[in-house]
LOSE-876688 format. One record per residue (C-alpha): residue number from 1; chain; x, y, z. Coordinates in steps of 0.1 Angstrom, whole numbers, plus 5000, padded with zeros to 4 digits. Example, Ala and Ser with C-alpha at 12.3 -4.5 7.8 and 13.67 -1.06 7.14 Angstrom:
BEGIN
R, 1, A, 5123, 4955, 5078
R, 2, A, 5137, 4989, 5071
//
This chain:
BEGIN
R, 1, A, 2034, 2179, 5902
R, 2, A, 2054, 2164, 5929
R, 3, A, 2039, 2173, 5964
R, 4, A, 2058, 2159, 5999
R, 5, A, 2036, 2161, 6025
R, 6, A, 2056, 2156, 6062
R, 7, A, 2037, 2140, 6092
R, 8, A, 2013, 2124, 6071
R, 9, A, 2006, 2101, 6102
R, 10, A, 1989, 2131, 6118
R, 11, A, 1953, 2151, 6115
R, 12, A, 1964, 2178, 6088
R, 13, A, 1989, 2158, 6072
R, 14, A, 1972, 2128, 6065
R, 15, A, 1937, 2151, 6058
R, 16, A, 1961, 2170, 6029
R, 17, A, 1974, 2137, 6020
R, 18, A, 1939, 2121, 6010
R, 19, A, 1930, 2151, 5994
R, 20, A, 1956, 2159, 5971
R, 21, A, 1969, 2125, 5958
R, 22, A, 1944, 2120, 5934
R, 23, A, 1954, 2155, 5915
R, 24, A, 1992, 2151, 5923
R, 25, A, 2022, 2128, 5931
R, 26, A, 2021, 2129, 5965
R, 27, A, 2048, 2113, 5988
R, 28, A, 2038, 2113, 6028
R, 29, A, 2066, 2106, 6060
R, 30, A, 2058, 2102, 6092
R, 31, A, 2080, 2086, 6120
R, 32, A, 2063, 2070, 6152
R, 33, A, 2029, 2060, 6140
R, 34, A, 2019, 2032, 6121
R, 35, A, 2021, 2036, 6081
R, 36, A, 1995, 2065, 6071
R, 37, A, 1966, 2048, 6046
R, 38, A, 1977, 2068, 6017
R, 39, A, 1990, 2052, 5988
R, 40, A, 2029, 2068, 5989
R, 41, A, 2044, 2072, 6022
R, 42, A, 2079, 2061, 6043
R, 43, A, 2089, 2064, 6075
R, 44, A, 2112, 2093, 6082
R, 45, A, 2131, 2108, 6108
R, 46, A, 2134, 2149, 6101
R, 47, A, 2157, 2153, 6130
R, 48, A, 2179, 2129, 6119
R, 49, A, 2213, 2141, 6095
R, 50, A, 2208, 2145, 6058
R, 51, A, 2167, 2135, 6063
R, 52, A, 2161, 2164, 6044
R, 53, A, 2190, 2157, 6016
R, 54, A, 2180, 2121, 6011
R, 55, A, 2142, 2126, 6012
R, 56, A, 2144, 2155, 5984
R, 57, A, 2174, 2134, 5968
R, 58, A, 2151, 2105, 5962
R, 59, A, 2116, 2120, 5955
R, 60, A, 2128, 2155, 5940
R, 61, A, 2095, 2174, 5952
R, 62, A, 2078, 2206, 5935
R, 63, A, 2062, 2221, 5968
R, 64, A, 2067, 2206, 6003
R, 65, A, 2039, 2210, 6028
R, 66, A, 2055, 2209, 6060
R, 67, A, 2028, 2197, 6092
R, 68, A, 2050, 2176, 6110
R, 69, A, 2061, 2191, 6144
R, 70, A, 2059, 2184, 6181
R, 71, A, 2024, 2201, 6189
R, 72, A, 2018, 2191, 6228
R, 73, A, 2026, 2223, 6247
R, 74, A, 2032, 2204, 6276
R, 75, A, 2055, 2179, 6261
R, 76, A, 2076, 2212, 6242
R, 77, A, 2075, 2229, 6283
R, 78, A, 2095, 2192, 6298
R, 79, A, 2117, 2186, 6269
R, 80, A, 2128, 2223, 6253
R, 81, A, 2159, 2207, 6231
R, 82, A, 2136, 2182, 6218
R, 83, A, 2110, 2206, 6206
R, 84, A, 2137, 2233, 6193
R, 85, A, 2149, 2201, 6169
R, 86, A, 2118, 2190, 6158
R, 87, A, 2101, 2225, 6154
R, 88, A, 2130, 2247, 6148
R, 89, A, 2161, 2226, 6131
R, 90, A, 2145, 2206, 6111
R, 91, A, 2124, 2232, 6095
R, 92, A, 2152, 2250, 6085
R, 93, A, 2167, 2216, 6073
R, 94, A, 2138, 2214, 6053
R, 95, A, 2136, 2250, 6040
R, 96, A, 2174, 2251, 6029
R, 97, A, 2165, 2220, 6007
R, 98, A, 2136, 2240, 5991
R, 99, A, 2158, 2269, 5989
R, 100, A, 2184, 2244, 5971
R, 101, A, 2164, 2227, 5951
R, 102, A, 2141, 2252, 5941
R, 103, A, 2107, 2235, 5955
R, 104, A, 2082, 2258, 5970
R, 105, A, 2076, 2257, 6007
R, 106, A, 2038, 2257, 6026
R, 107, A, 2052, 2261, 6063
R, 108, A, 2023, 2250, 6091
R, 109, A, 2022, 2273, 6116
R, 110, A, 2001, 2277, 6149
R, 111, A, 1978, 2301, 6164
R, 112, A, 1992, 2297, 6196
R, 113, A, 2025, 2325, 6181
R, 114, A, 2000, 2355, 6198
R, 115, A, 1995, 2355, 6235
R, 116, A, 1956, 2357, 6238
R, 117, A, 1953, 2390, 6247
R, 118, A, 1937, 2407, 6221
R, 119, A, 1919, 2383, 6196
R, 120, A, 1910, 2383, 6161
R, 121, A, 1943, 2383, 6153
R, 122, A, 1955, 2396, 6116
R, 123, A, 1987, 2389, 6101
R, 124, A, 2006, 2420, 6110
R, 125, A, 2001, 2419, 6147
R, 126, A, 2028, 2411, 6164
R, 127, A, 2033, 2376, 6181
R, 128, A, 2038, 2371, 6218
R, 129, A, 2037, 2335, 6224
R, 130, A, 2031, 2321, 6262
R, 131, A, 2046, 2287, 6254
R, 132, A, 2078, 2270, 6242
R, 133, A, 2061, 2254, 6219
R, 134, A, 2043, 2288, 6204
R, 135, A, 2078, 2304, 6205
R, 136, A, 2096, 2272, 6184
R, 137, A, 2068, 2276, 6158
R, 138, A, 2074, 2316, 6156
R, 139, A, 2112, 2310, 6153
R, 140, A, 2100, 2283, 6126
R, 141, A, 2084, 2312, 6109
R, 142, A, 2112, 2331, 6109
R, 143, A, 2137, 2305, 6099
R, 144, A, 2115, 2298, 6065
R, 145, A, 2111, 2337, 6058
R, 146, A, 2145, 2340, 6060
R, 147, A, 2161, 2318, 6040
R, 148, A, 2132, 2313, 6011
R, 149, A, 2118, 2336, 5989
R, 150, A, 2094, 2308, 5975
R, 151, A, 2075, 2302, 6006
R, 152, A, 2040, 2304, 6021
R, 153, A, 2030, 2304, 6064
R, 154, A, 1997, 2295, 6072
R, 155, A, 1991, 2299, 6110
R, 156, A, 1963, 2274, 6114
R, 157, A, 1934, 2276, 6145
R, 158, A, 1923, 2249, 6164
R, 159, A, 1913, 2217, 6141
R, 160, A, 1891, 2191, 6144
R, 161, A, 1883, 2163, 6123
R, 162, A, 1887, 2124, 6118
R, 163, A, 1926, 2114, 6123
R, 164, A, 1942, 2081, 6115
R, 165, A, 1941, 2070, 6150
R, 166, A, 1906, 2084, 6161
R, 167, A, 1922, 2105, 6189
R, 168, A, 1939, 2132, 6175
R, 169, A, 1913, 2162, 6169
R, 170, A, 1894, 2184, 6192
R, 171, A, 1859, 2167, 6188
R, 172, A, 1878, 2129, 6188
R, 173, A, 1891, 2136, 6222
R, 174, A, 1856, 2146, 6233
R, 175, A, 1842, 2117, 6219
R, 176, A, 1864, 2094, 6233
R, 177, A, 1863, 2108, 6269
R, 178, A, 1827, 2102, 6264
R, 179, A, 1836, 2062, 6254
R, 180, A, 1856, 2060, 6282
R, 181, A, 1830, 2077, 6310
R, 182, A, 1856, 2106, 6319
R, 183, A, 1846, 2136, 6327
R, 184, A, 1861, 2165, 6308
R, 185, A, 1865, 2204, 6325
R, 186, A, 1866, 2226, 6296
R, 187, A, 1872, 2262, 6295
R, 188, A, 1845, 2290, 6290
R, 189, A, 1868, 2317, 6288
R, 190, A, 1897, 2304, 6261
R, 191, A, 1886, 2312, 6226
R, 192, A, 1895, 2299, 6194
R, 193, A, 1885, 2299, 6161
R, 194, A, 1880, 2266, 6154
R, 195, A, 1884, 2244, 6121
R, 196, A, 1885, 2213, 6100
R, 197, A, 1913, 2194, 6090
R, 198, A, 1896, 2189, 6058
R, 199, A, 1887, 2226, 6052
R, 200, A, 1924, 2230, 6060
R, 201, A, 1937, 2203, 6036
R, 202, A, 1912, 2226, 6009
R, 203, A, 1929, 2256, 6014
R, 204, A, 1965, 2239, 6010
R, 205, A, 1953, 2226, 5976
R, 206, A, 1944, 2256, 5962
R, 207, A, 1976, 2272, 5979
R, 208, A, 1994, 2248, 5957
R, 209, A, 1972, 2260, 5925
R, 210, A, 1975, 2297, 5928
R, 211, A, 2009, 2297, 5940
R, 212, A, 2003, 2326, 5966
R, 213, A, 2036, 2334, 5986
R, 214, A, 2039, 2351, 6022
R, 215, A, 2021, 2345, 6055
R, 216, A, 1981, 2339, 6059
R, 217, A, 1961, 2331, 6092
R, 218, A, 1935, 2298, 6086
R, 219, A, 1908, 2297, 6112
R, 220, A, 1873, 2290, 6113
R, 221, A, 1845, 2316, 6106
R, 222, A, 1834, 2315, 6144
R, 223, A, 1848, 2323, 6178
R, 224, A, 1839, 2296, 6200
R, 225, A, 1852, 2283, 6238
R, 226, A, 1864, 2250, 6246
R, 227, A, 1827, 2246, 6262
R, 228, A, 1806, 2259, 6236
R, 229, A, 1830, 2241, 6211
R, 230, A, 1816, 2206, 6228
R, 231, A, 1781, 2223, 6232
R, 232, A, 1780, 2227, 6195
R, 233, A, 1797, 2185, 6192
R, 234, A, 1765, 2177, 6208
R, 235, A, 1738, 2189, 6183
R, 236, A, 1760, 2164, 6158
R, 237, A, 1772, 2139, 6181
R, 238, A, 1751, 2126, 6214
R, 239, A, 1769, 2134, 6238
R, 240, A, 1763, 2134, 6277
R, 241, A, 1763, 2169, 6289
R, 242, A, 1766, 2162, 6327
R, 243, A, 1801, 2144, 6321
R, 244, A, 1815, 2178, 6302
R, 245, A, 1819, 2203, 6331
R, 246, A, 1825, 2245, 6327
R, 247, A, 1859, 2257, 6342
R, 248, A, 1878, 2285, 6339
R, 249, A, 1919, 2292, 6331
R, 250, A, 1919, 2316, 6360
R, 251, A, 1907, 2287, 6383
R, 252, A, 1926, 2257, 6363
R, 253, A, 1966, 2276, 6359
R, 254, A, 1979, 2252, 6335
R, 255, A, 2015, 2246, 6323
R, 256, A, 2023, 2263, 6302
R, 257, A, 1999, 2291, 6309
R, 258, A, 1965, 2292, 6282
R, 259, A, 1960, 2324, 6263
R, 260, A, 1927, 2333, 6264
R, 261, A, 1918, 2345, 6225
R, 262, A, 1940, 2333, 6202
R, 263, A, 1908, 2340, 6177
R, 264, A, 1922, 2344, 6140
R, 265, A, 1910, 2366, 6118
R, 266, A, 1910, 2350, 6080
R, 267, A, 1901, 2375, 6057
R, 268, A, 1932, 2380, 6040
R, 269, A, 1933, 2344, 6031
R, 270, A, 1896, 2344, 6018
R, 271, A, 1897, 2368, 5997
R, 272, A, 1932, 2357, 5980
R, 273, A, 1915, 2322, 5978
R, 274, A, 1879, 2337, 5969
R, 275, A, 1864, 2309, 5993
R, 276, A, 1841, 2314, 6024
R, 277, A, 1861, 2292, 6056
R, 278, A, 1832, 2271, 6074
R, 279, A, 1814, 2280, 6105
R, 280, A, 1811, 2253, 6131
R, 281, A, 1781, 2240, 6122
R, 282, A, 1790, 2231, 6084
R, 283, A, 1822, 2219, 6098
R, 284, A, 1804, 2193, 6118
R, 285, A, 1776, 2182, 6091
R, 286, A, 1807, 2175, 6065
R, 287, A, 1822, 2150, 6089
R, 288, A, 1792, 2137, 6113
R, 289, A, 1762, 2135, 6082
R, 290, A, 1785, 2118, 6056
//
């Protein structure tokens, strides 16, 4: 089976690419960082005209997993009309080639579409996203559900994970404060449910096997803060303590504003898949005990 992966440069894309190109043909694109180490990839601009009609043209894909997007909050808050192309336009792009062409569609969404206030979020509440960059992904959604039947959403949590660069994940950005002696002030009171790239990149395989349509949340099997998310770092990684400081969001108002539990609940997703999604710990030990 033909699989294109977009933004294989980046933590999910690159973790899907290593895992699924020794069971498929797998084609990766990525645009501003350097050449992914997997064995198919090209450089590719999605916002450009016709990307999407020369990239299916040429490779004629089966399923396209779609994880490129512009994923700093605070960059999507400066530059709106950037975001909106790269999050919203191209995706469409993207899924009226599928719809086209007949490929099926994985769409990567974020769980940063609810607003916080509730937590352990299931599929059928409804989103309220605080951010420009949570409301391009939710028109994303939309977009793809609109104009593809053949399609699956998965709203992934927090990840973290080894990236081509080293700097990309949740625990890498600890760990290279750490390098770099800089102290950190991380939140006790914003929740996530954090998980690996590579559990991710798991569940995206067997997507592709079982061929299961509609939208799914992907998170972690534990609800952790920022804080106890580096706490838990340390028990696999040495880490100093003293340089990784508690803070709050109602003391630190950020830009755009931090929603306090955007906690996912999986369980639809588990028991379609019949797998267990890690806790923290087993998360860790798979990438720090290798």
């Amino acid at each position: 089976m033909k699989i294109l992966i977009t933004g294989a440069s980046g933590l999910l894309g690159h973790n899907t690419a290593l895992a699924t190109q020794d069971r498929h043909e797998v084609l990766g694109t990525y645009l501003r960082s350097a050449r992914p180490a997997i064995r198919n990839a090209v450089r590719l601009d999605l916002t450009a005209r016709h990307a999407a009609t020369d990239i299916f043209r040429r490779f004629r894909p089966h399923v396209l997993i779609h994880t490129a997007a512009m994923t700093q909050p605070a960059q999507c808050e400066k530059e709106p009309d950037l975001a909106r192309k790269f999050n919203v336009d191209a995706t469409r792009q993207l899924a009226q080639m599928c719809e086209k062409t007949g490929a099926r569609m994985i769409h990567i969404s974020t769980d940063l579409v609810f607003d916080g206030r509730k937590g352990d979020y299931v599929e059928g509440d409804e989103p309220a996203p605080l951010s420009r960059y949570g409301e391009s992904k939710l028109t994303a959604e939309r977009e793809v559900g609109s104009i593809l039947e053949n399609h699956t959403i998965l709203r992934v949590a927090l990840m973290y994970g080894k990236s081509p660069g080293g700097r990309r994940s949740a625990d890498e950005a600890i760990v290279a404060a750490q390098r770099e002696g800089r102290t950190l002030h991380l939140f006790t009171d914003e929740y996530r449910t954090p998980i690996s790239a590579a559990a991710v990149a798991d569940v995206l395989l067997r997507l592709i096997d079982r061929e299961l349509t509609g939208l799914y949340h992907c998170g972690g099997s534990e609800k952790l803060s920022r804080y106890d998310f580096a706490k838990k770092l340390s028990e696999f990684v040495p880490l100093d303590m003293g340089l990784i400081k508690p803070a709050s969001i109602t003391e630190a108002p950020t830009v755009p504003p931090r929603a306090p539990d955007v906690s996912l609940n999986s369980e639809k997703l588990q028991q379609a898949l019949g797998i267990k999604l890690p806790d923290i710990a087993s998360g860790f030990a798979a990438i720090y005990r290798d």
